[in-house]
KOLMAR-443692 format. One line per 3 residues: number of its first residue (from 1); their letters; for each residue y, z negated, x of C-alpha. Coordinates in pm, 1 decimal, padded with zeros to 6 digits. Each point is the difference from the previous one (the first is absolute). Layout:
BEGIN
NUM	A	Y Z X  ...
END
This chain:
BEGIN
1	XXX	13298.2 -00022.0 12247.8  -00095.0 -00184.1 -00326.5  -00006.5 -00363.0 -00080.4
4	XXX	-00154.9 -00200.0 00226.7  -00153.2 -00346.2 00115.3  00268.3 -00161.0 00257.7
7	XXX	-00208.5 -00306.8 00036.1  -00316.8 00178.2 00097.1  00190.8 00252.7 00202.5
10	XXX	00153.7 -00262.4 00220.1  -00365.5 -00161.6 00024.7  -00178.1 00324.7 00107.6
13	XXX	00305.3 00067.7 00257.8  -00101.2 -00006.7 00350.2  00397.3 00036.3 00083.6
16	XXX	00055.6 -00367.8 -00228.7  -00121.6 -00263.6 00200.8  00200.9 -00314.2 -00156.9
19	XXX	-00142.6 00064.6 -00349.2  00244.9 -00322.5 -00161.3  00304.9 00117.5 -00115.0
22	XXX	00338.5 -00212.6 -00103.0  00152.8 00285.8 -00192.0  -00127.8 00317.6 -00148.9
25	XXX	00286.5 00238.0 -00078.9  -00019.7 00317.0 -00216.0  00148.7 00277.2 -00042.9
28	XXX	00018.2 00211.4 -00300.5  00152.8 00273.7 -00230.6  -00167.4 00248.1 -00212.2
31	XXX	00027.3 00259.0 00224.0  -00241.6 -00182.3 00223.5  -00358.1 00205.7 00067.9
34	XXX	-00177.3 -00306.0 00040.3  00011.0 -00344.7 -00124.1  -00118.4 -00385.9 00131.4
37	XXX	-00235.2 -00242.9 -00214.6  -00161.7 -00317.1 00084.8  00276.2 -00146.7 00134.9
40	XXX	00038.9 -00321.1 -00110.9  -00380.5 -00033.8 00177.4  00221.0 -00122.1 00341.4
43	XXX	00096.1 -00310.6 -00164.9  00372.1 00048.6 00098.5  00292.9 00066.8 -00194.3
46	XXX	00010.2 00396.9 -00077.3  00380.6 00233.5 -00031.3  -00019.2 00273.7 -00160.4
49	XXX	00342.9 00234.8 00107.3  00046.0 00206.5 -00325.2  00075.0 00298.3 00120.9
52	XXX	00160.4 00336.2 -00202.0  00004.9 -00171.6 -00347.6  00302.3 00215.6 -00093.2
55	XXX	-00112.6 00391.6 -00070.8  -00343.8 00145.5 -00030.3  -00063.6 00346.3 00032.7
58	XXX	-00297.9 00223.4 -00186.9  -00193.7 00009.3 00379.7  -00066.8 -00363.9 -00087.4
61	XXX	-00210.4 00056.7 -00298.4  00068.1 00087.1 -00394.2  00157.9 -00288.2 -00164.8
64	XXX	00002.7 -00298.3 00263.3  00351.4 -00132.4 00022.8  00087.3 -00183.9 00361.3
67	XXX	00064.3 -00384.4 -00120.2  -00296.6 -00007.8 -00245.9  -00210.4 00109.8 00276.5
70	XXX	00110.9 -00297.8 00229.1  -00121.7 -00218.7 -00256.0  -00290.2 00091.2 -00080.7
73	XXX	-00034.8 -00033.6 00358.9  00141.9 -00323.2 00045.9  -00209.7 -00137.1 -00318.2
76	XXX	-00278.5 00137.8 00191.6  00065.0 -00185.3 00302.1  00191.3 -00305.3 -00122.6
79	XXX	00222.7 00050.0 00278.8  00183.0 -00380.2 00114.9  00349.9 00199.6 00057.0
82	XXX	00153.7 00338.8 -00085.8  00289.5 00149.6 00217.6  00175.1 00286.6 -00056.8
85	XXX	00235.7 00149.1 00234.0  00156.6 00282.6 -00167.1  00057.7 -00125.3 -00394.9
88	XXX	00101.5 -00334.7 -00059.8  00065.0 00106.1 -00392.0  -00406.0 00003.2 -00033.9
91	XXX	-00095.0 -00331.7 00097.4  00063.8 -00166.0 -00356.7  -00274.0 00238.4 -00074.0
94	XXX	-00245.2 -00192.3 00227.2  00095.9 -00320.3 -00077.2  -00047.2 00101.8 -00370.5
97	XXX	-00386.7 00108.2 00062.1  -00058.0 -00343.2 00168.9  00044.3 00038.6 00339.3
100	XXX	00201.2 -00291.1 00105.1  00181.9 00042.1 00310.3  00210.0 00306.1 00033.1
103	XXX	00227.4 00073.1 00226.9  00261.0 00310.5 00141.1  00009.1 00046.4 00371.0
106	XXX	00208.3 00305.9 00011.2  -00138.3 00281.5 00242.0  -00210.6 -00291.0 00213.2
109	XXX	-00218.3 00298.8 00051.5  00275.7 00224.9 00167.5  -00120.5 00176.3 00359.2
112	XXX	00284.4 -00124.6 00195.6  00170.8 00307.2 00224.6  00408.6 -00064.8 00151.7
115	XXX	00245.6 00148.4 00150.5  00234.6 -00075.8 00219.6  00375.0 -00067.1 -00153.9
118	XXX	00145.3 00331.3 -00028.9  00420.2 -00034.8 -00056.9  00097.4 00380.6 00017.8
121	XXX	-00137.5 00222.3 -00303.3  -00067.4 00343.7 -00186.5  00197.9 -00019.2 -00289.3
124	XXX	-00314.5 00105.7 -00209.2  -00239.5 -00088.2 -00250.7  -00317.7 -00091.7 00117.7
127	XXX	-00314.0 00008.4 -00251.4  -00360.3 -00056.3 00183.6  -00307.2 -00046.5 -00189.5
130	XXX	-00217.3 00206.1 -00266.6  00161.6 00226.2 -00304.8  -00202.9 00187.8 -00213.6
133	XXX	-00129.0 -00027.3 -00325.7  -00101.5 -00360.6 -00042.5  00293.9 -00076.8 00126.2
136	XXX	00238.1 00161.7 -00304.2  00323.4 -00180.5 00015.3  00017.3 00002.5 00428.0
139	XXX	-00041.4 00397.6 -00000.9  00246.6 00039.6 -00299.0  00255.3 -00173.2 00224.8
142	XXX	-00095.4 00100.4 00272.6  00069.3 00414.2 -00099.2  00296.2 -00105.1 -00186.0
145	XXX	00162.3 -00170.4 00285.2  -00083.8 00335.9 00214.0  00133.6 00266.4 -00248.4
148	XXX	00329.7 -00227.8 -00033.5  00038.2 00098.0 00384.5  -00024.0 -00395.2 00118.6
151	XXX	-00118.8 -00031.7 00325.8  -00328.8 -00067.9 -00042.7  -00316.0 -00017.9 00286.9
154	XXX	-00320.2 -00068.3 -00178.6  -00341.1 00011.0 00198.7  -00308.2 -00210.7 00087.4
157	XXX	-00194.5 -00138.1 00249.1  -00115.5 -00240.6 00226.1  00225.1 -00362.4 -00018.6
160	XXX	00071.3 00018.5 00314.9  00183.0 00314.7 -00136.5  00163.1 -00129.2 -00313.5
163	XXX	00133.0 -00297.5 00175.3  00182.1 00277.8 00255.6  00155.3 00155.5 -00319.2
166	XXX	00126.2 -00330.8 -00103.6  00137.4 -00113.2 00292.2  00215.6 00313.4 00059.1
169	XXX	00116.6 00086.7 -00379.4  00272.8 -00166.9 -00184.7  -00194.8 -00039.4 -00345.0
172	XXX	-00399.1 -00022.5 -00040.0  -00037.4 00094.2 -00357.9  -00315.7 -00174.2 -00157.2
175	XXX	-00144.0 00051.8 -00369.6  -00261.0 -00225.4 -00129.8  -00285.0 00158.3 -00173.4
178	XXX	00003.5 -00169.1 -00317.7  00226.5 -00323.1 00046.2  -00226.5 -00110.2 00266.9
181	XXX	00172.9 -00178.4 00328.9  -00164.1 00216.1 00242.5  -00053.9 00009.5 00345.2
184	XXX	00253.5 00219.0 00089.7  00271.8 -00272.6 -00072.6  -00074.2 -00210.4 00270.7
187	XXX	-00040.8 00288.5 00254.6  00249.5 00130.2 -00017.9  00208.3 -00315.8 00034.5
190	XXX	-00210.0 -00052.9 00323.5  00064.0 00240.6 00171.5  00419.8 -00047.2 -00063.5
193	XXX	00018.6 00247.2 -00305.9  00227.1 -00075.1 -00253.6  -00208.3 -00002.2 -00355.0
196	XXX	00139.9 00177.4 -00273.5  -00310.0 -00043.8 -00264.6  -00039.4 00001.4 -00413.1
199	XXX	00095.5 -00284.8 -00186.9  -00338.3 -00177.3 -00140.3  -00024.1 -00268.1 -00254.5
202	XXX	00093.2 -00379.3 -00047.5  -00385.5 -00059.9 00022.4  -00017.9 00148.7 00381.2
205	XXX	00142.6 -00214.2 00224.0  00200.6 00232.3 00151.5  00335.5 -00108.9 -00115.1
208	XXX	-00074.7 -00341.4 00182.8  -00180.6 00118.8 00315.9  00187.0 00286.6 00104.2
211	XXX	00328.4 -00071.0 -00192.1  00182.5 00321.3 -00027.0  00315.4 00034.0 00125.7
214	XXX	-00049.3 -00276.0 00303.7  -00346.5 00180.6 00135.2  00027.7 00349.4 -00173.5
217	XXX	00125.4 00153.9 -00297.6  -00180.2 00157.6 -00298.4  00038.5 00246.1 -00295.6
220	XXX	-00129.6 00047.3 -00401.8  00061.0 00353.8 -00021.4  00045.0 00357.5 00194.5
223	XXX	00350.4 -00026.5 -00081.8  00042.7 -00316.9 00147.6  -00209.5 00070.5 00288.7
226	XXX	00251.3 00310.7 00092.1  00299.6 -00230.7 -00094.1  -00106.7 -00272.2 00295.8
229	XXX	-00135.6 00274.4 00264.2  00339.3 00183.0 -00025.2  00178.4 -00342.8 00064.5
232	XXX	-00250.9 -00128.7 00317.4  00072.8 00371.1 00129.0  00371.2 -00075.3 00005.0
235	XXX	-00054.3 -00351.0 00075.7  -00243.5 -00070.1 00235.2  00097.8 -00341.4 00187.3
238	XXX	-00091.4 -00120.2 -00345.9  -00376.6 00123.1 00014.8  00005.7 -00121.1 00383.5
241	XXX	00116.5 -00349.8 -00074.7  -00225.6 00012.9 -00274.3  -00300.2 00124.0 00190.6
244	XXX	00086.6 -00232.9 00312.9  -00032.4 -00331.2 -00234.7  -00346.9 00117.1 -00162.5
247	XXX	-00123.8 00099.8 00344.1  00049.2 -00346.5 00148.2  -00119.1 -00147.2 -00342.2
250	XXX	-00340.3 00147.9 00058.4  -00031.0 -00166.8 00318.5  00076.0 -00313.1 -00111.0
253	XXX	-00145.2 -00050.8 -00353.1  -00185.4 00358.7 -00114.3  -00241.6 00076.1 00269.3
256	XXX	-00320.6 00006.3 -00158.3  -00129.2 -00265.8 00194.9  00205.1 -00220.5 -00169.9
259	XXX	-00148.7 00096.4 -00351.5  -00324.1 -00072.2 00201.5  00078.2 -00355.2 00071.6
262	XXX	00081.4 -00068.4 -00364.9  -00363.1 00137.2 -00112.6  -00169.2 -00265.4 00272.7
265	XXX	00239.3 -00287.7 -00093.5  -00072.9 00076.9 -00385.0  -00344.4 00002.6 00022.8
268	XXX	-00071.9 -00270.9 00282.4  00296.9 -00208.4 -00089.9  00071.6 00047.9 -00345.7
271	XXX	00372.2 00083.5 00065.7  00104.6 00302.4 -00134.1  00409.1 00060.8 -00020.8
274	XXX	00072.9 00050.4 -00431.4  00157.1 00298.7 00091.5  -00295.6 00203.3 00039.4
277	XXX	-00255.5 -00176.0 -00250.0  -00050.3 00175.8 -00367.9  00220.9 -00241.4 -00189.9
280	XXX	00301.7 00143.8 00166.0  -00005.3 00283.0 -00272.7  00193.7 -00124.1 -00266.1
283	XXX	-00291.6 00166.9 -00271.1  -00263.0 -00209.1 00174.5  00014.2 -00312.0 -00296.3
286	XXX	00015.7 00331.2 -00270.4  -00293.0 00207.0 00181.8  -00254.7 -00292.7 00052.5
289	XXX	00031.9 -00153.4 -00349.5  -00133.4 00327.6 -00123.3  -00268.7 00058.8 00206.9
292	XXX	-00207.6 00075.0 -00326.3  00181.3 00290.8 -00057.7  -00051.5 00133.7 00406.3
295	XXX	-00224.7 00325.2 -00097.5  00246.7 00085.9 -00260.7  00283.4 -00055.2 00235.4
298	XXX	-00179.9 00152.8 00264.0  -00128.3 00363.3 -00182.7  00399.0 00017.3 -00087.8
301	XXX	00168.7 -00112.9 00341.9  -00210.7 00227.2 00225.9  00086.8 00286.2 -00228.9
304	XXX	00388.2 -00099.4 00040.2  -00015.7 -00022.7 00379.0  -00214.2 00342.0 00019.9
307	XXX	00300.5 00158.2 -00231.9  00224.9 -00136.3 00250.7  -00097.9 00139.6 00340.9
310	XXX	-00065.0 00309.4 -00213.8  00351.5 00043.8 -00198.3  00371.9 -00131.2 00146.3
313	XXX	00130.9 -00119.8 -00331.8  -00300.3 -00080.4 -00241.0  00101.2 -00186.7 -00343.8
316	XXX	-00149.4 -00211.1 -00173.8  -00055.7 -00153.7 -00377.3  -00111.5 -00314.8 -00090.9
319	XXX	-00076.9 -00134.9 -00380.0  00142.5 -00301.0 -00100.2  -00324.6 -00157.4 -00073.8
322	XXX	-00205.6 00032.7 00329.1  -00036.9 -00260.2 00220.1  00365.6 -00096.7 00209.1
325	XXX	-00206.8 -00035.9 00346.3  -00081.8 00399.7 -00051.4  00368.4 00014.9 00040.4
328	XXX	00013.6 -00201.4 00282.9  -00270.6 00153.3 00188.7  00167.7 00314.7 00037.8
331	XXX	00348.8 -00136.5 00075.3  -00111.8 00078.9 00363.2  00017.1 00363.4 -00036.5
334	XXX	00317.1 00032.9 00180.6  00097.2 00371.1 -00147.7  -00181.9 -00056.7 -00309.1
337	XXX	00252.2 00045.9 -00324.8  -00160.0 -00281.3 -00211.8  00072.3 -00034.4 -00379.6
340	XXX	-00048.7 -00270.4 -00267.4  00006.4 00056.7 -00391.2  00262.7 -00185.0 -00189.4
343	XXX	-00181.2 -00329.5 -00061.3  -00178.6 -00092.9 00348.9  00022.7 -00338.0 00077.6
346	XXX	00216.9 00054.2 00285.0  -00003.7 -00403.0 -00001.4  -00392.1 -00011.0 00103.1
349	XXX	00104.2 00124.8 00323.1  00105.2 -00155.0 00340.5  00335.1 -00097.8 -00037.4
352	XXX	00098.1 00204.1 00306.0  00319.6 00234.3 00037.0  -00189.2 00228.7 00261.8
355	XXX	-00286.8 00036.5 -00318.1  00229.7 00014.2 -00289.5  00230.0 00249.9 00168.0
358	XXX	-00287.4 00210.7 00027.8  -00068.5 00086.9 -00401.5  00153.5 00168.0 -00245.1
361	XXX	-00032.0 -00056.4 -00368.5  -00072.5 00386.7 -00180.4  00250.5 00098.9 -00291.3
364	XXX	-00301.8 00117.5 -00197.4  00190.0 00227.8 -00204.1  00130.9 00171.7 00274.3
367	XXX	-00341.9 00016.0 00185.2  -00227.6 00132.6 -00256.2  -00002.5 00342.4 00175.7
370	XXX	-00007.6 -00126.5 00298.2  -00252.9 00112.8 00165.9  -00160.4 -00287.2 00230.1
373	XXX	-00234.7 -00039.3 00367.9  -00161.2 -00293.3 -00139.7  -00004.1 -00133.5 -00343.0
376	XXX	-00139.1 -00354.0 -00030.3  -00099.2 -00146.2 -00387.8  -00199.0 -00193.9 -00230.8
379	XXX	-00195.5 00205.7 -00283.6  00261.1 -00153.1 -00261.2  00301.2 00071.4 00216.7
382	XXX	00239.7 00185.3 -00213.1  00012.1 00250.2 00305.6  -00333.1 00059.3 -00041.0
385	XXX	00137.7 00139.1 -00340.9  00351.8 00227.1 00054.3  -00187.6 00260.0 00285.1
388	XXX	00032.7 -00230.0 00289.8  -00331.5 00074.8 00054.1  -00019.4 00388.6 -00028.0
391	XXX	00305.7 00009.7 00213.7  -00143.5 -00153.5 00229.2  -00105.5 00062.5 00361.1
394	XXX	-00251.8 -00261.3 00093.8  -00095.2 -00282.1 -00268.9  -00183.2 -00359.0 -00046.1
397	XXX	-00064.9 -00110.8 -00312.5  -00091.3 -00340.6 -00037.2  -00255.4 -00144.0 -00243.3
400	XXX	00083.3 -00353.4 -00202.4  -00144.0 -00219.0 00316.7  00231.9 00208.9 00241.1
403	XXX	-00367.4 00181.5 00079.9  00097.3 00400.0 00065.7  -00080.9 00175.0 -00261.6
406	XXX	00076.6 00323.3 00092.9  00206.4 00123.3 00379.7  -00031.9 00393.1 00092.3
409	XXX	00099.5 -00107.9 00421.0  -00297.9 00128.9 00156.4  00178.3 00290.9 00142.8
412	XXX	00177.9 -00200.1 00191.5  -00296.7 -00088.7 00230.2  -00173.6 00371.7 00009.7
END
């Protein structure tokens, strides 16, 4: 429990009798109970796997937001590589506080458990994992798909388990926790399930990896999740095909050990496929030019993706006069309802349909009573003027150096 010295642990361990090491490999989240130092000490490169960097709940501490704390840790450290395996969308914000190699190995840390093909199914809905109250949005769907009668079999377990219920239903329902691609994609598709999931963001990977509609299928809304559970129910060679083709794709290219091989060829080779380094994000050239800005950005992102997990639909106002990567920091927020004032320079931003397509620009007049989630300005906004404020649910105000001058988010973290 605590932090603790790995180098003098390993050197007072009677169980460690090679003391040289050609790797030291970390992981970490801020849910962790204890925590490594001295461990560049080894004199080999050191990976830190950034674990959970996308919800934080008040068990972890009053005010400490997940990414920020990785950081810190990282700074501490001065970690030679940083891989996540769950949020590809946060590596710009490594890169931006120095670290230089970053990389996405999606789910390289998944405990591998099959199952036999399985051709013959329940036509059901399978859902296996936690619900509850950190977990808003999955229970919310999860007791709406129930009272709408849809047969639905939701439980936990052991893997061995889940992978049983996967095999032998027609759809394995998955929900992320807050735009996060989660474990529970590629078990399911292991054991032969066919993945119906959420729809995350541009900034995932998902889209590429997994490519809905040739290895699964995904929704944005309750709505649409009923809408493509209804149609697998009367159509289910379509889920089998689909589930067949991801099942022998994770053989072949998805197997975690495969993810494993590109961490040792990275770092002993160099080679690292472009696909899963940090400049695949199309905000990567945006988010590391401002890296002066990164507590600013930071205090306000963190905030966003806390309103997220916690809300289905949260939106979001942005003054014309605060910095454009702001804006493009949050683009990632798959379900987030994101607003500009008349006047943003729309043109400072990545030229990128999947960002553009993702703002709005506010009809002020019609949005003065509006009453916002999260209001974003400068202290000589004119929304900071017409009651934007008051109306308000959550606010940043931003000083003239884009400093915060005044945010009232901290009950977002307790």
């Amino acid at each position: 429990m605590g932090d603790y010295d790995l180098y003098e642990f390993v050197h007072r361990s009677n169980q460690i009798e090679d003391k040289e090491f050609d790797l030291v490999v970390v992981n970490s989240s801020i849910f962790d109970s204890c925590k490594p130092f001295n461990t560049k000490k080894f004199g080999c490169p050191t990976v830190l796997l950034a674990g959970d960097t996308h919800w934080v709940t008040p068990l972890c501490g009053h005010g400490i937001a997940p990414i920020n704390y990785l950081l810190n840790y990282c700074s501490q450290e001065n970690f030679d590589y940083v891989v996540t395996t769950y949020n590809r969308q946060h590596l710009h914000w490594f890169v931006s506080a120095g670290i230089q190699n970053a990389a996405w190995l999606p789910l390289m840390n998944m405990y591998v458990v099959t199952h036999e093909w399985v051709e013959t199914r329940e036509n059901r809905i399978a859902f296996f994992g936690r619900i509850g109250s950190f977990h808003p949005r999955r229970s919310f769907l999860i007791n709406a798909l129930r009272e709408a009668g849809l047969p639905l079999i939701a439980k936990s377990g052991t893997r061995e388990e889940g992978a049983h219920l996967f095999a032998h239903s027609l759809i394995s329902f998955n929900c992320s926790l807050n735009g996060d691609i989660n474990l529970r994609n590629l078990e399911i598709i292991s054991a032969g399930g066919f993945l119906l999931t959420d729809r995350l963001s541009f900034a995932s990977g998902f889209d590429e990896y997994l490519v809905p509609g040739l290895y699964c299928d995904t929704y944005n809304s309750y709505s649409e999740l009923v809408e493509k559970i209804k149609f697998y129910l009367e159509n289910p060679e379509s889920a089998i095909e689909i589930a067949k083709r991801a099942y022998e794709k994770f053989f072949t290219d998805w197997h975690p050990k495969y993810r494993m091989a590109d961490l040792m060829n990275w770092i002993f080779n160099g080679e690292l496929p472009d696909f899963y380094a940090a400049k695949s994000d199309p905000r990567f050239l945006i988010s590391t030019s401002s890296r002066d800005l990164i507590n600013t950005r930071l205090a306000i992102y963190e905030s966003a993706q806390e309103l997220h997990r916690l809300q289905e639909q949260p939106k979001v106002l942005v003054g014309r006069n605060c910095p454009p990567v702001i804006v493009a920091d949050l683009l990632d927020l798959q379900r987030l309802d994101l607003y500009v004032e008349p006047g943003f320079p729309l043109s400072d931003l990545p030229s990128d349909e999947k960002i553009l397509s993702r703002l709005h620009v506010a009809n002020i007049n019609s949005y003065v009573k509006e009453k916002w989630d999260l209001l974003i300005v400068k202290t000589d906004d004119q929304l900071t003027k017409f009651g934007f404020v008051s109306s308000s649910r959550f606010v940043f105000i931003l000083g003239s150096e884009n400093q915060i001058a005044f945010s009232n988010t901290k009950d977002l973290f307790t």
